[in-house]
N, C-alpha and C positions, 0 to 999 in steps of 0.2 A: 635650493628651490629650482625645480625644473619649471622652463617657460612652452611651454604648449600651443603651438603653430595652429592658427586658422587652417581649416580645410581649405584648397583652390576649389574656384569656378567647376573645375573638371572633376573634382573629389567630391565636391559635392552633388554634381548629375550624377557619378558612379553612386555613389551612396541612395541615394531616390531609387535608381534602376533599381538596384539590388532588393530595397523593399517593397517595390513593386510588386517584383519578382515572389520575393519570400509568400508574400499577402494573393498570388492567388490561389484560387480552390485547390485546384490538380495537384499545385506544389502543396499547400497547405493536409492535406488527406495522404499524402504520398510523405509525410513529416509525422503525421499522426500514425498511419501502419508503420514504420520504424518507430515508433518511440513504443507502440504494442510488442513488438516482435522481440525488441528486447525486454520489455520487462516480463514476458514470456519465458523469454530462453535462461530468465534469471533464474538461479536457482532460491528458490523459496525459503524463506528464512525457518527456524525452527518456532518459532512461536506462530509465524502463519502455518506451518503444519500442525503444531497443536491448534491452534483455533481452528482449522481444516475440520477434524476430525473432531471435537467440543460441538461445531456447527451441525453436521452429521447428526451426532449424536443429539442434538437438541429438536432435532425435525426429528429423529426418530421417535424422540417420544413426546413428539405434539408441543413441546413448551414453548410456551410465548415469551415476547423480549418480556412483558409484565410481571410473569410467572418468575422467568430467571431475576427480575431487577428485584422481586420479591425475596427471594430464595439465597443472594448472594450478594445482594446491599449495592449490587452497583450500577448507577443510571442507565437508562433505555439507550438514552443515547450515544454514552460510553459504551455499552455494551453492540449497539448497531455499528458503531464506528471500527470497534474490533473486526467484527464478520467481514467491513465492506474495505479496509484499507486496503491495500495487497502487499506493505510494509510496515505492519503494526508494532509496535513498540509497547508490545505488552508482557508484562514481569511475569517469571516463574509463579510466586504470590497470587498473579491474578489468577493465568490459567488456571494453579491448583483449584483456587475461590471457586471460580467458573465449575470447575468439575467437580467438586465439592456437591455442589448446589444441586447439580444434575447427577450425583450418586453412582460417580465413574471416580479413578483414579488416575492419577499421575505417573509414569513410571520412567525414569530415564536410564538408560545405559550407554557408559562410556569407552569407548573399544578403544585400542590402541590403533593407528593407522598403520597398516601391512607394503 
């Protein structure tokens, strides 16, 4: 069993400052543009590039979350949650379902890396 020291008098004003610090706007905004710019720079997973292009594809031809939640059994919600995540955890299965409904195909190809 490890015994765990109280902070000092002096560790404890360091620790206050520091959330001071963290907590205001300028820093706070200037925390929020880095946490964009990397999930930017992230490369996009393959299911948010299929739902990318499902999305597209569902403006293009007018369809409503209704129409889809009609057409492919699966909830508004679920289905808005998919379009808005920007790291959806959605199965091959679904996307198929998904495109299925809207009368596109799936098609994947697997290269070998050069």
């Amino acid at each position: 069993m490890s015994i765990r020291r109280k902070p000092t008098e002096a560790q404890k004003k360091r620790i206050r400052e520091a959330i001071a610090e963290e907590l205001k706007p300028e820093v706070m905004a200037a925390t929020r543009a880095q946490v964009a710019a990397m999930r930017a720079a992230k490369k996009q997973t393959l299911a948010r590039q299929a739902l990318d292009l499902l999305l597209a594809e569902k403006e293009r031809q007018s369809v409503s979350l209704a129409q889809l939640k009609q057409r492919c059994g699966i909830a508004r919600g679920n289905l808005s949650k998919l379009w808005n995540d920007p790291d959806p955890n959605a199965t091959l299965a679904t996307i198929e379902r998904i495109a299925e409904a809207m009368g596109v195909k799936v098609c994947l190809t697997l290269t070998r890396r050069c």
